[in-house]
C-alpha positions as CSV (number, residue, x, y, z in Angstrom):
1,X,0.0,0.0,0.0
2,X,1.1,3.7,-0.9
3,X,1.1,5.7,2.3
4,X,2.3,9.3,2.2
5,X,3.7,11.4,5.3
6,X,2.7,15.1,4.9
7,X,6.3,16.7,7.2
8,X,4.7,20.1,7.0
9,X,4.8,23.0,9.8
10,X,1.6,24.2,11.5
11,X,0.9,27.4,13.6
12,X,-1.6,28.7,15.7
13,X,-4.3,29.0,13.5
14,X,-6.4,25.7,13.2
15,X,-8.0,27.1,9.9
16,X,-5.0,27.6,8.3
17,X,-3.9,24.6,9.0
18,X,-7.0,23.0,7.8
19,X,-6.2,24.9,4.4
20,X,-2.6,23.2,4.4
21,X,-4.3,19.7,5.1
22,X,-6.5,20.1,2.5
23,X,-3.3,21.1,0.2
24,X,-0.9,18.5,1.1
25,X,-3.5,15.8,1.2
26,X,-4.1,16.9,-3.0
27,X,-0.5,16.3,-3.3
28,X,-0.4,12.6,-1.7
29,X,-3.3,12.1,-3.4
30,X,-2.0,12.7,-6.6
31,X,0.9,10.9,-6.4
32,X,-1.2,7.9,-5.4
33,X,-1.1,7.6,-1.6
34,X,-4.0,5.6,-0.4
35,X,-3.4,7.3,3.4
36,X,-1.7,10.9,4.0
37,X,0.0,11.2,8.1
38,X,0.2,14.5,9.4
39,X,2.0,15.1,12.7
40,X,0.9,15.5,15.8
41,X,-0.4,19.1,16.6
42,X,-1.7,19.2,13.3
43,X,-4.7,21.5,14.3
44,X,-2.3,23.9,16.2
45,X,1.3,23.6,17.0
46,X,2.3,23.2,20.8
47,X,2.8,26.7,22.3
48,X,-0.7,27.8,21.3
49,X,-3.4,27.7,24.5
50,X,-5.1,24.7,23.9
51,X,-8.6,24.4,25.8
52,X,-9.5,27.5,24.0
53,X,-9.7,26.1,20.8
54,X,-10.0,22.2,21.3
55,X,-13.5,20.9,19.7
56,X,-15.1,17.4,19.5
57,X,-14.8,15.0,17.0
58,X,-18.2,15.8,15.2
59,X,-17.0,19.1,15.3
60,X,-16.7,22.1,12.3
61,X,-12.6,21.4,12.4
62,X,-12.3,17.6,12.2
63,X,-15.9,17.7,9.6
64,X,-12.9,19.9,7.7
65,X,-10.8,17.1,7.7
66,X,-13.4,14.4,6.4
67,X,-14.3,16.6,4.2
68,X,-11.0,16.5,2.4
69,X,-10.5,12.7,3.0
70,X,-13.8,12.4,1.1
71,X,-13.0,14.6,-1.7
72,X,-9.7,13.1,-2.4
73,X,-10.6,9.5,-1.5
74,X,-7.8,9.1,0.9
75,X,-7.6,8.3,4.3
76,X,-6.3,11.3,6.3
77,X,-4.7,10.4,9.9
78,X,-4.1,14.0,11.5
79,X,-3.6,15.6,14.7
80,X,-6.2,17.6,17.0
81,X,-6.9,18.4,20.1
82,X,-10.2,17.6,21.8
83,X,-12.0,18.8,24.5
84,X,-11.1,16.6,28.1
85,X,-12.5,16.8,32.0
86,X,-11.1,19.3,34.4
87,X,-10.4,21.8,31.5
88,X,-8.0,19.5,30.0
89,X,-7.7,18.5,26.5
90,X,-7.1,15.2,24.5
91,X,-3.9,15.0,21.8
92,X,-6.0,13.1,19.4
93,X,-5.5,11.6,16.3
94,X,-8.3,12.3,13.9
95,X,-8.3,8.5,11.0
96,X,-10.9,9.3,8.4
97,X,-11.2,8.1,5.2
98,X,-13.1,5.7,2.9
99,X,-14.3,2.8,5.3
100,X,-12.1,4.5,7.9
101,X,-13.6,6.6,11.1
102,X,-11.5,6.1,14.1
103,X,-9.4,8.0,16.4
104,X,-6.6,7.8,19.0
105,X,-6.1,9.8,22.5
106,X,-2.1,9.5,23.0
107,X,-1.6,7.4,26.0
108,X,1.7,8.5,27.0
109,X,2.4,12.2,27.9
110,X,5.6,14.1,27.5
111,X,6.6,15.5,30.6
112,X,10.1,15.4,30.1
113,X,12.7,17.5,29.0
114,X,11.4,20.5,31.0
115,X,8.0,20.3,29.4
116,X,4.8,19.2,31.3
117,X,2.0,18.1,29.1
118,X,0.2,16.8,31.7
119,X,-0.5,19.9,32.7
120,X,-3.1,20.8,29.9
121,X,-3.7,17.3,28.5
122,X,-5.5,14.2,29.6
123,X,-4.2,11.0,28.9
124,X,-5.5,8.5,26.4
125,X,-6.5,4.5,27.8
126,X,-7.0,2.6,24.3
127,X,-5.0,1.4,22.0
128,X,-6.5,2.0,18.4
129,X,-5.9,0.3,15.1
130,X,-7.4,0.7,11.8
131,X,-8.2,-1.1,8.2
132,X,-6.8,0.3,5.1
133,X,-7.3,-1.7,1.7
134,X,-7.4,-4.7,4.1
135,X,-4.5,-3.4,6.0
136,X,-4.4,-3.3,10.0
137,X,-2.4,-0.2,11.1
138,X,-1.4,0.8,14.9
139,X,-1.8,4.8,15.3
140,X,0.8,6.4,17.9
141,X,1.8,10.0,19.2
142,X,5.3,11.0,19.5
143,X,6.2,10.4,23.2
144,X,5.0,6.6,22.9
145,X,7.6,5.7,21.0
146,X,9.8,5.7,24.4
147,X,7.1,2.6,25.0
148,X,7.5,-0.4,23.2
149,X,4.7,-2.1,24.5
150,X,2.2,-0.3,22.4
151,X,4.0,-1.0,19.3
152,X,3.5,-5.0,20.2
153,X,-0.2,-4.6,21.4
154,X,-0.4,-3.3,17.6
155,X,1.2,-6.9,15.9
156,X,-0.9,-8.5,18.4
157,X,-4.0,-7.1,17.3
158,X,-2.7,-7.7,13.6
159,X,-1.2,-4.5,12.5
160,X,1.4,-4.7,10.0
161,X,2.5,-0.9,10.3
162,X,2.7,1.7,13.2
163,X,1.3,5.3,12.0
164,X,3.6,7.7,14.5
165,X,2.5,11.2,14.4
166,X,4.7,13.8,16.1
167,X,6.2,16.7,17.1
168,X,9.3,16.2,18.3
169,X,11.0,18.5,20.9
170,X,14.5,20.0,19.8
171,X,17.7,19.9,21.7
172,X,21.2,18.1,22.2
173,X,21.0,14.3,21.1
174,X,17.0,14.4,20.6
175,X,17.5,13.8,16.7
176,X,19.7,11.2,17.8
177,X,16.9,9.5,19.9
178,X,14.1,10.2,17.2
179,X,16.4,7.9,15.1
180,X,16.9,5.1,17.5
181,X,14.0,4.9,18.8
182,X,11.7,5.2,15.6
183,X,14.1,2.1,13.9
184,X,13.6,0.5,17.5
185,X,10.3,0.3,17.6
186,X,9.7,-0.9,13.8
187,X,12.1,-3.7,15.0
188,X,10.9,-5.1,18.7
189,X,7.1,-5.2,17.4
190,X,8.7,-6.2,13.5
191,X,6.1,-3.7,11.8
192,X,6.3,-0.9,9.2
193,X,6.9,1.7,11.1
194,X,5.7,5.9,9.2
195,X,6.7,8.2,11.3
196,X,5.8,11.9,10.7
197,X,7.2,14.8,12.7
198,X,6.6,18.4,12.6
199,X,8.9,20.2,10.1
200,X,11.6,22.4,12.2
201,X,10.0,26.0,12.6
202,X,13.6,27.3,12.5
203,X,12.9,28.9,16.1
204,X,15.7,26.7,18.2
205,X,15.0,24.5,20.8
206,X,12.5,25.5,23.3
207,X,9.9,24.1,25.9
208,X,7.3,23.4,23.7
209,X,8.1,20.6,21.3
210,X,7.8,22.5,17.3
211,X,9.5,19.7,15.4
212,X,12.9,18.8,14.0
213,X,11.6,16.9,11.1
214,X,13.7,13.9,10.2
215,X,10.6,11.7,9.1
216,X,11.0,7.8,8.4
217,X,9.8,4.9,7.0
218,X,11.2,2.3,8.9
219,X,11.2,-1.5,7.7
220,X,9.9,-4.2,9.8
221,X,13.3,-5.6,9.9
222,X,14.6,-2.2,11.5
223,X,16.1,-0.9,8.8
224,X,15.6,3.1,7.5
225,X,13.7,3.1,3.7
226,X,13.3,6.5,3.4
227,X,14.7,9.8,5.4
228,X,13.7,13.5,5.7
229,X,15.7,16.1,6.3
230,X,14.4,19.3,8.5
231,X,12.4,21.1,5.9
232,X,8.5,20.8,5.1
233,X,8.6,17.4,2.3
234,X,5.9,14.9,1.6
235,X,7.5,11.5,1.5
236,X,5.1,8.8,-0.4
237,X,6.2,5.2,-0.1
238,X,5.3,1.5,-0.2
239,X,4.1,-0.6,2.7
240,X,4.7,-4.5,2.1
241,X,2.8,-6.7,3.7
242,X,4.6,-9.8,3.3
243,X,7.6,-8.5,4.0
244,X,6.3,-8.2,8.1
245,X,5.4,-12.1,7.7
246,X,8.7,-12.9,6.3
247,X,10.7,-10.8,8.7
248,X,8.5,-12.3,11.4
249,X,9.4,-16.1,10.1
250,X,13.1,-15.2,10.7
251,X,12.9,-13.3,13.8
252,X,10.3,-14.5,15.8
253,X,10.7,-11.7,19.0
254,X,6.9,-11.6,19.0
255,X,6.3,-15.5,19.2
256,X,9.0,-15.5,21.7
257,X,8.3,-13.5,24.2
258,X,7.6,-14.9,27.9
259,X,4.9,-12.3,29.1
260,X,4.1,-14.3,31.8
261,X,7.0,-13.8,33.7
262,X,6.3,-10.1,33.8
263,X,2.9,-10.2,35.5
């Protein structure tokens, strides 16, 4: 299957950024991408207040979003924000498409590296995968990929590729973490793994994590099939199915595991 992953920087605005979904999406489309990944903070890039300008699922901002999945007959994973208890907000992952209506709250929140997104956002407590052209893929939010058991629970509900939307926080050796951990991950759960990052603003590191770019498509067999640089690129490429069963038939870390020694 042709995915594409839309490495594109958003702002404040969550029309605007609706207009730039709507462009890039065109673009995958064209070139034949079946689903277009945008990063996390699609709606509006960290930084920005968030409660103020959250809104549900069947609201105007993600209809926006179907809206241009329908027209260009492409599944469109994309990240919002969503209203939460207590004044809090959900980092959601909007999946909509032909046949395709699902979402994703991320589960793990980033309060590391001076930042505390637990502050302003609720945590997820599902896992979520969905069907693409009779495809099963995992959906993920940049800080998860520190947690490898999510990654698994996707193989082990079938998935044969992890969609990994982020925005990845700048500073020393953080590129060189993206990179291991992204080809770690596609490896201990033997999946494709797409993972999308925020485009670097160009502001230097900060609190708030912008993006560095760096997007990959990782093989199931860990290895790095196509590379981003920094700046805003769409990166289409090919997920192969049988190449997860036949890396799986070599390497069998899922069939060996020993779970029950860790309950």
């Amino acid at each position: 299957m042709r995915i594409a992953l839309s490495q594109l920087t958003t702002g404040p605005d969550p029309e605007k950024n609706l207009r730039l979904i709507g462009e890039w999406t065109r673009r995958a489309a064209d070139a034949g991408a079946r689903a277009v990944v945008f990063p996390e903070a699609s709606m509006a890039c960290f930084g920005t207040p968030l409660a103020p300008l959250a809104q549900p699922l069947d609201g105007p901002w993600a209809d926006g979003v179907r809206e241009i999945a329908r027209s260009t007959g492409t599944v469109v994973v994309a990240g919002m924000f969503t209203p939460a208890p207590g004044g809090k907000v959900a980092n959601t992952l909007l999946a909509t498409g032909p046949g395709v209506e699902a979402s994703y709250d991320k589960i793990h929140l980033y309060d590391a590296f001076g930042y505390r997104e637990s502050d302003t956002v609720a945590a997820g407590t599902g896992t979520t995968v969905i069907e693409v052209d009779g495809l099963r893929l995992g959906l993920a939010t940049c800080y998860d990929v520190r947690f490898p058991e999510l990654f698994r629970a996707h193989a082990d509900a079938g998935a044969v590729a992890t969609l990994l939307a982020a925005s990845w926080g700048a500073g020393p050796g953080k590129l060189d973490q993206w990179e291991l951990l992204v080809r770690a991950r596609a490896l201990d759960a033997t999946v494709w793994l797409a993972a999308v990052g925020q485009a670097d603003p160009g502001t230097g590191p900060g609190a708030a994590p912008t993006g560095i770019g760096h997007s990959r498509v990782v093989g199931p067999d860990g290895s790095v099939r196509h590379a981003l640089g920094a700046e805003p690129e769409l990166l289409v490429a090919e997920l192969d199915a049988e190449e997860v069963t036949t890396v799986r038939e070599k390497t069998s870390v899922l069939a060996n595991r020993r779970p029950e020694l860790w309950r």
